[in-house]
N, C-alpha and C positions, 0 to 999 in steps of 0.2 A: 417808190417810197410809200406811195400810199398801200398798196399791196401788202407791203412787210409790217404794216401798223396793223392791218387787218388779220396776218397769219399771229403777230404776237400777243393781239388780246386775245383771240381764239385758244393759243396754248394757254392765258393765264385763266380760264373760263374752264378750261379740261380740268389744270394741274386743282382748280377749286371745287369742281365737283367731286373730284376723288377722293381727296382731303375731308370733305362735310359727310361723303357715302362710307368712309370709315371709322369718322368719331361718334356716327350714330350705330354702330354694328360694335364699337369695343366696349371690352368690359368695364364698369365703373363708370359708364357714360351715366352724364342727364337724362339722357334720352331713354336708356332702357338699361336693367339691371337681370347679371347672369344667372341661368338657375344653376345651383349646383346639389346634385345628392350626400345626404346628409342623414347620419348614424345617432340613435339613442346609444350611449352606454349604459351597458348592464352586465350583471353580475352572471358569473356562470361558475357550478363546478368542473375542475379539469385536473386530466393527471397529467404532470408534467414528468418528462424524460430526460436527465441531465448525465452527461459520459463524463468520465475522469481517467484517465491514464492510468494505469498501476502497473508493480511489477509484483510477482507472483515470488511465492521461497515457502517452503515444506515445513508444517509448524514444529519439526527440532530439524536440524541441521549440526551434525557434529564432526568433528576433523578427527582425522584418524593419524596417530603419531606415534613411532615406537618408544618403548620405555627405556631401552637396552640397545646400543651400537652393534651394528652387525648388517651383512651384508645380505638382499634380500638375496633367498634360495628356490624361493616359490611363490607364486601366486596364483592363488585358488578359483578365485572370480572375473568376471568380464568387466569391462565399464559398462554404467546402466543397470547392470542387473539388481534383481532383487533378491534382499540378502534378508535373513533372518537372526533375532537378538541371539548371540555366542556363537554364530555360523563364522570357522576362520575363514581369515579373507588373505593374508600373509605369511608367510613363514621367513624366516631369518634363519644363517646359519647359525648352528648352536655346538660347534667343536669345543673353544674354548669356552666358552659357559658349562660344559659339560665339564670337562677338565678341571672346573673351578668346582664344581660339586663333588667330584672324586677327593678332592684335597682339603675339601670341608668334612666331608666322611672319613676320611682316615685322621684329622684334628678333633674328630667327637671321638673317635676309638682312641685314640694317643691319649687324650683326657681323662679316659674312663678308666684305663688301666691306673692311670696316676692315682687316681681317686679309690684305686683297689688297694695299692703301694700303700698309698696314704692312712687308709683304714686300717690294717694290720699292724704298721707303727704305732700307731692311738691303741692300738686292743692289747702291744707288748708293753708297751708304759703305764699303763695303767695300773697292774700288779705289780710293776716295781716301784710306784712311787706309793703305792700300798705298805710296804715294806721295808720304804728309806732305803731302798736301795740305791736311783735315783731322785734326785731330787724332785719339787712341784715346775718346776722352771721347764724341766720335758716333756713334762704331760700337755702344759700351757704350747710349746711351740710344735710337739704333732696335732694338736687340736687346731690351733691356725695354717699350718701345714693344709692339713685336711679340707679346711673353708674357701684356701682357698686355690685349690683342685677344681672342688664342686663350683665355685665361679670362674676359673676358665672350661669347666665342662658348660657351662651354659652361655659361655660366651662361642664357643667351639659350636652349640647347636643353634645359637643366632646367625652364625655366620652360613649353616647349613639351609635354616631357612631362606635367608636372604641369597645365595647361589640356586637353589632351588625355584624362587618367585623368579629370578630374573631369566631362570631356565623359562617358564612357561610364558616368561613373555616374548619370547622370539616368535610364538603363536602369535597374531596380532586378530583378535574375534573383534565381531562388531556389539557395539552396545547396545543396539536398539533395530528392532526392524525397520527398514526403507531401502530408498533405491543406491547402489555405487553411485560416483561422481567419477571424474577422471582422475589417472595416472600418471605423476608427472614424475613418476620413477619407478626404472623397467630391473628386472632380473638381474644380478649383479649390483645393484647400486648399493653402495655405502650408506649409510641412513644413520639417525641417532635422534633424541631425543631435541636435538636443538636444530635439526635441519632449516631451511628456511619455510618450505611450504608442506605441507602434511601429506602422508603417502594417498587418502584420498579421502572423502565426504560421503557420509552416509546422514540423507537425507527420507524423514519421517513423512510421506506425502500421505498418508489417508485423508491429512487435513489439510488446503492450502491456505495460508493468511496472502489474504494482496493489500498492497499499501499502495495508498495513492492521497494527492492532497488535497484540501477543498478550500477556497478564501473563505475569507472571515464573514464576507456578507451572506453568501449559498449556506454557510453553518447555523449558521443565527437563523436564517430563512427555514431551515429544516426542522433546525431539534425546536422552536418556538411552536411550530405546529404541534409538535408531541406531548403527547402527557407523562406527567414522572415530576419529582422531585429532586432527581439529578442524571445523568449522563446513561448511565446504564439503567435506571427507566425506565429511559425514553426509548432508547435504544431497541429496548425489551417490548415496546411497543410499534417498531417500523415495522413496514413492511419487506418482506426477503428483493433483496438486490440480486441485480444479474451481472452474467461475466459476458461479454464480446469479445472473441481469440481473435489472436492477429490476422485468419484467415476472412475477418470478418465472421464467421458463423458466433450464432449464442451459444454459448455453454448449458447443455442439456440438464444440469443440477444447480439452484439456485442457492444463494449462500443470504449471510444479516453480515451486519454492521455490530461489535463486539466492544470494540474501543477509539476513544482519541484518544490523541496525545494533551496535556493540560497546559502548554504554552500555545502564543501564537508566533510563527517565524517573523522573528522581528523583519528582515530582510525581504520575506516576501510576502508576508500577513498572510501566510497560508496555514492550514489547521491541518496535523498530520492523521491520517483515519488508518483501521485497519479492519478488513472485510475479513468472514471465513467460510471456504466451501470447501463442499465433501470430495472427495476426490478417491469414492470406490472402483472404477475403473481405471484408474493410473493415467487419466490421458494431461492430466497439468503435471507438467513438469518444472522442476527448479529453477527461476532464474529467469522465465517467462515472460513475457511481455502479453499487456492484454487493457480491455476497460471497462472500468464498472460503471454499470448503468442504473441509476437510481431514480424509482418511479414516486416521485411527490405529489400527493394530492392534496389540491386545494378548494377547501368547499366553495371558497368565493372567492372569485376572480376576474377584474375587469379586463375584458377583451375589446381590441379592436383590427383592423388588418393592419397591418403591414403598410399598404400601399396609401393610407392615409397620413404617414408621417412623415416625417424627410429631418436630416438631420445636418448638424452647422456646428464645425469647432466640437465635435465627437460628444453634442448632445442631439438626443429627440426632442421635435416639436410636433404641435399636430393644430389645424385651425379650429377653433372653437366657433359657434356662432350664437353672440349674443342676446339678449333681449330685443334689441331694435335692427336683429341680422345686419350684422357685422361681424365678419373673421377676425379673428382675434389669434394669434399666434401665442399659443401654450405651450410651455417644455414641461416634459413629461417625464416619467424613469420606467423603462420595461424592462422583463426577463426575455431574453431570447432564448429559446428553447427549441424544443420539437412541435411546435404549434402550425407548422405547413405556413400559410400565409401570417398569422398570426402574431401578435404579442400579447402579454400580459403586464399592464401596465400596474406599477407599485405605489408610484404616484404622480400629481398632478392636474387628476382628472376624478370625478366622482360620478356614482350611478347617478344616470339623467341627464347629464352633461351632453348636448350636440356638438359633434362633430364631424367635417366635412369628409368625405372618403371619395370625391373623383375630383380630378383637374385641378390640383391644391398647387400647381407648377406653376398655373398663370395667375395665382392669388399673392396678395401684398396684406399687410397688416392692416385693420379697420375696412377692408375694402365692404363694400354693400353689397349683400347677395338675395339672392330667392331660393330660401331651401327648399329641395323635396323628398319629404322623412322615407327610405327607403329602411326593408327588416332584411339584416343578415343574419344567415344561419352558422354562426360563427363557434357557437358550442360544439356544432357536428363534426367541423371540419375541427378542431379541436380536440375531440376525444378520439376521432378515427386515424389523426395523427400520430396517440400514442400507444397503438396498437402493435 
């Protein structure tokens, strides 16, 4: 018995030194207070790199449709190819369109001869009503006789023209230079003016427009930087935007920013934009996929890293440390960008403001710290990001 009284204050004598050897070693003790590194905020300039999805489309884009029902007989071009403005791309049979112009020419000839008829009657009535031979009443009805000859003679070469027009349209040329599209109807097909989808698309690409959307806070954030007095101004004063293809590479010809749209999508408070670039080599094609990448610079800009925030319920915080050093938990609003470790903070925080950047994991609100002001070179890593 006495043994076992000797083994259990022994253990309560360990379990108590362990206990007093730990509350003098944790953070927030009486006994001793953590050092933690800690950041001045300051101001930096920096270009910021922001991507947007877009899809790419040829600044005209036109559907090619025939005028005239008829069965294609030919097709002159490939799909893709490049076509030039009145180059045929079509041909339609043209039998009976032809046949209708024969039968137009011989109703201008039937006409003409009437209107010869007609004239001769008016040239023999004339000197017998001259004469009371016949009466004024004959003269009157080869005279409209005669009128109207001469208006079914021009109704007869209306009808020649219009057989004629609709001859030449079995040709089907292109309106505009650019590239074919596809063919959703081959040799032999029936075609008309009311088809359902058009024989094919000839697309203007020297220029590509890419549409892509930006919300309403990134817009406000951009054109606010700029100078102007309204939209296209400002516009008139960015800097040229780049393109990144799907294969990831950049787009070797830089394009600007031309227009928005003047609503905001109610539905998704996005702002509709439209970019344009050159496209002398042909390598943007129609219908493309791809993303613009828009270089923003800002003379002044609070930076901090990254790994001094942490975030709760899809806000940022970061600890501040007060006048009498105590962490103070701050929410904050950054841009995430291309800044490598980086934010830029919009608000929350102002130049001068300390704040903690290591071991912010083991820190509580108000806790008591020992700062020690380290300088980070946060500009560099910052500009060499958006290179």
């Amino acid at each position: 018995m006495h043994l076992r009284n000797l083994t259990f204050i022994f253990a309560l004598f360990v379990a108590s030194s362990c206990s007093n050897s730990q509350g003098e070693g944790g953070p927030g003790s009486a006994g001793q207070v953590k050092e933690y590194q800690v950041m001045t905020v300051e101001s930096h300039p920096v270009t910021l790199d922001k991507h947007y999805p877009a899809t790419l489309q040829g600044k005209q884009t036109v559907e090619i449709r025939p005028r005239v029902a008829g069965y294609i007989e030919e097709i002159l071009v490939d799909e893709g190819a490049s076509v030039k403005k009145g180059q045929v791309l079509f041909r339609l049979n043209a039998n009976d369109l032809q046949a209708t112009v024969r039968s137009a020419e011989a109703q201008v000839k039937v006409a003409e001869a009437q209107i010869v008829a007609a004239q001769i009657t008016l040239k023999k009535t004339k000197p017998l009503v001259e004469k009371n031979i016949v009466s004024s009443f004959e003269l009157e009805s080869a005279e409209s006789a005669l009128q109207a000859k001469e208006a079914q003679l021009a109704q007869a070469k209306a009808n020649l023209a219009n057989a004629k027009a609709n001859l030449q349209y079995t040709r089907i040329t292109s309106p505009t230079d650019g590239i074919i599209g596809t063919f959703p109807y081959r040799v032999g097909s029936l075609v008309s003016s009311a088809i359902a989808q058009p024989l094919t698309t000839v697309s203007n690409t020297q220029e590509m427009y890419a549409y892509f959307s930006m919300n309403e806070k990134d817009f406000l954030q951009l054109t606010n930087e700029l100078e102007g007095d309204n939209l296209q101004q400002k516009f008139g004063q960015m800097a040229d935007v780049s393109l990144v293809l799907a294969d990831n590479s950049v787009y070797s010809q830089t394009g600007n920013i031309q227009t928005a749209s003047g609503l905001v999508d109610i539905a998704t408070g996005a702002v509709n934009i439209r970019a344009t670039f050159p496209n002398t080599n042909a390598i943007l094609r129609n219908g493309s996929s791809g993303t613009v990448r828009i270089h923003q610079h800002l003379n002044s800009a609070l930076l901090i890293p990254q790994k001094a925030t942490f975030e709760l319920q899809g806000r940022h915080f970061v600890y501040t440390v007060s006048n009498d050093n105590q962490a103070k938990t701050t929410p904050i609003e950054v841009i995430v960008g291309n800044l490598k470790d980086n934010y830029i903070v919009t608000s929350g925080l102002a130049k001068g403001d300390k704040v903690v950047v290591e071991g912010i994991a083991g820190l509580r609100d108000n806790t008591p710290i020992k700062p020690k002001l380290v300088k980070l070179d946060l500009q560099a890593e910052a500009n060499n990001s958006s290179n």
